[in-house]
NUGU-372543 format. One line per 4 residues: number of its first residue (from 0); their letters; for each residue x, y, z of C-alpha. Coordinates in nm, 2 decimals. Example, Ala and Ser with C-alpha at 12.3 -4.5 7.8 and 13.67 -1.06 7.14 Angstrom:
BEGIN
0) as) 1.23,-0.45,0.78 | 1.37,-0.11,0.71;
END
This chain:
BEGIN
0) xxxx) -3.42,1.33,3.11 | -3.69,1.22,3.30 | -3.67,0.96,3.62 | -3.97,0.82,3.53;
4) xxxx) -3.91,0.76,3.18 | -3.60,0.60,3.29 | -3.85,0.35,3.56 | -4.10,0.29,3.27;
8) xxxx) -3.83,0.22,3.00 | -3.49,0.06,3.18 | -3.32,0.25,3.01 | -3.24,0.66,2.89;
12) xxxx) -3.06,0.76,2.52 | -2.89,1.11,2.57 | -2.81,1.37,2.32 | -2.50,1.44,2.20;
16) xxxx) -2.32,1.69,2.40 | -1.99,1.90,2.32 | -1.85,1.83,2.63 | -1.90,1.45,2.60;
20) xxxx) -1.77,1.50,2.24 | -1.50,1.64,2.34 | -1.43,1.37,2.63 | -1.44,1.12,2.36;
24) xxxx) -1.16,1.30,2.11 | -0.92,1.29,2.40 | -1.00,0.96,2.55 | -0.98,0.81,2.21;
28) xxxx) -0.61,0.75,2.13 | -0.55,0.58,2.50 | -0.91,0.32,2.44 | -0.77,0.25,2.05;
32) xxxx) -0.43,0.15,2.26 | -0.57,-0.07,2.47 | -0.66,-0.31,2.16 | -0.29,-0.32,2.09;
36) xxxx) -0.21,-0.39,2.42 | -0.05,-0.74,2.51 | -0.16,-0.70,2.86 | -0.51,-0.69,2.73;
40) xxxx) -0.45,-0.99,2.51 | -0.68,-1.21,2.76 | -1.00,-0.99,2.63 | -1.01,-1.07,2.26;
44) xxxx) -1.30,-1.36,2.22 | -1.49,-1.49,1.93 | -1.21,-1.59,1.78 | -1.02,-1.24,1.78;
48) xxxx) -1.32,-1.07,1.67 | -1.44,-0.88,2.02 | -1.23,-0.69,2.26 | -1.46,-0.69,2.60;
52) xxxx) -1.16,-0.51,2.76 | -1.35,-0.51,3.09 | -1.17,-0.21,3.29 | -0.92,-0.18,3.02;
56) xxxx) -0.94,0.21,2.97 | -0.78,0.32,3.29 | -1.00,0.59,3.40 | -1.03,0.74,3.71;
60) xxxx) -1.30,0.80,3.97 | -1.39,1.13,3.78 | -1.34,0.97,3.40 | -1.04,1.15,3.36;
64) xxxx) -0.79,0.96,3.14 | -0.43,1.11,3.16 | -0.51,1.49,3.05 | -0.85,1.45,2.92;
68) xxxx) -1.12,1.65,3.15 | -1.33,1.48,3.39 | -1.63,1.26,3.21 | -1.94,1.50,3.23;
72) xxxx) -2.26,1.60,3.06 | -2.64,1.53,3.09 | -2.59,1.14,3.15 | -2.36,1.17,3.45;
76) xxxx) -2.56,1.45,3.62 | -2.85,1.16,3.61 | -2.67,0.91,3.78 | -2.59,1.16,4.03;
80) xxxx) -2.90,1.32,4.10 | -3.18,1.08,4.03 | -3.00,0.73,4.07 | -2.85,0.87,4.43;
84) xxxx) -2.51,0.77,4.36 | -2.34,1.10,4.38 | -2.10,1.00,4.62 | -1.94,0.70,4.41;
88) xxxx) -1.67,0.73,4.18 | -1.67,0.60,3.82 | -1.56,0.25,3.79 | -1.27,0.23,3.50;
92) xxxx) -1.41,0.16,3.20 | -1.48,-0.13,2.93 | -1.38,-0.10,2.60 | -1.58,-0.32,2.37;
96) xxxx) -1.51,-0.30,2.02 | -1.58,-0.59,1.75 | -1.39,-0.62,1.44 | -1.44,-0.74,1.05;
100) xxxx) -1.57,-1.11,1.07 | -1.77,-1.08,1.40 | -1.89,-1.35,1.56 | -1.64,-1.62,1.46;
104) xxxx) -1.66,-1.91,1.72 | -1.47,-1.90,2.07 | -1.26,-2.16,2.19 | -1.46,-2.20,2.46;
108) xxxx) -1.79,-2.24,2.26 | -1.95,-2.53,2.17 | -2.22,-2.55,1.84 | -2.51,-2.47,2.07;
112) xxxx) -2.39,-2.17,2.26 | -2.26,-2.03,1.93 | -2.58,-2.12,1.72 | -2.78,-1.90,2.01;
116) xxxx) -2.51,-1.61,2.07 | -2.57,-1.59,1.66 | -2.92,-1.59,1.62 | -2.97,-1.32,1.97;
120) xxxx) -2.78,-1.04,1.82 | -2.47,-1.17,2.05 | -2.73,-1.14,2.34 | -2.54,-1.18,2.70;
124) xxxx) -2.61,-1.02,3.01 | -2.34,-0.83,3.19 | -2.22,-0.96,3.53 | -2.35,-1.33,3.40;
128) xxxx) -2.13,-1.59,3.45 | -2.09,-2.00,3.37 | -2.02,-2.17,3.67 | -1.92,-2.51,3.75;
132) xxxx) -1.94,-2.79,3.50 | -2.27,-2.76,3.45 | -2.17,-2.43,3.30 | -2.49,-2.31,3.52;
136) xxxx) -2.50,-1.94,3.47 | -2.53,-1.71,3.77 | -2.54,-1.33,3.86 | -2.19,-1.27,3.97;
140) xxxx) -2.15,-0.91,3.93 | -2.40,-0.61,3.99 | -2.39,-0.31,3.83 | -2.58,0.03,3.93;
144) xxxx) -2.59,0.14,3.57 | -2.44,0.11,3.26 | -2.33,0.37,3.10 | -2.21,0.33,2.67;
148) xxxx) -2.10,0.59,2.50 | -1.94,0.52,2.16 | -1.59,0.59,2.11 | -1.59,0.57,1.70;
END
């Protein structure tokens, strides 16, 4: 992939790989887990109908995941080599899976902000957050990149 593509577009779609494949078969039993899990009961919104399970999956620096191989493949070499950030390690990662009925409204929606979560695809920006009782919303995390790679 290209590092100017990446500048013009924002973003880069990978091909499938066998190694990322197989990272995903092994991975897969611990991240279907964590929906289970009652320590993860906090991330279930829209009414039970997404799991955001923001570091949920328990990874470590190298995307290992108990036994599983190290995350690796054409994607992770990018962020490495042409996004300079070689020397960090992989933050855990978030699970996001919706289920039947998505988007029901959350308890801590009102009409309005359901009406536009609806109507945008479910639009939110990562790292965004409501703040005071204004509910003014405000960059509160940064992220280098964001890597999704779909567990199902």
């Amino acid at each position: 992939m290209s590092f100017a593509a990446f500048q013009d577009l924002g973003w880069l779609r990978f091909a499938p790989e066998p190694a990322v494949q197989e990272w995903l078969f092994q991975v897969r039993p611990t991240a279907l887990a964590c929906l289970a899990d009652p320590a993860f009961l906090d991330w279930w919104r829209c009414g039970g109908t997404w799991f955001v399970g923001v570091n949920a999956l328990g990874n470590d620096h190298l995307g290992r995941v108990g036994t599983s191989e190290p995350l690796s493949g054409e994607a992770i070499e990018f962020i490495r080599r042409d996004l300079d950030l070689g020397n960090y390690g992989l933050d855990r990662a978030q699970i996001s899976a919706i289920l039947p009925g998505y988007p029901k409204i959350g308890h801590d929606e009102n009409a309005a902000s359901y009406r536009f979560r609806r109507q945008r695809d479910a639009a939110h920006v990562d790292g965004l957050h409501a703040i005071g009782p204004e509910r003014r919303r405000m960059q509160r995390e940064f992220q280098g990149y964001l890597l999704g790679l779909p567990v199902t």
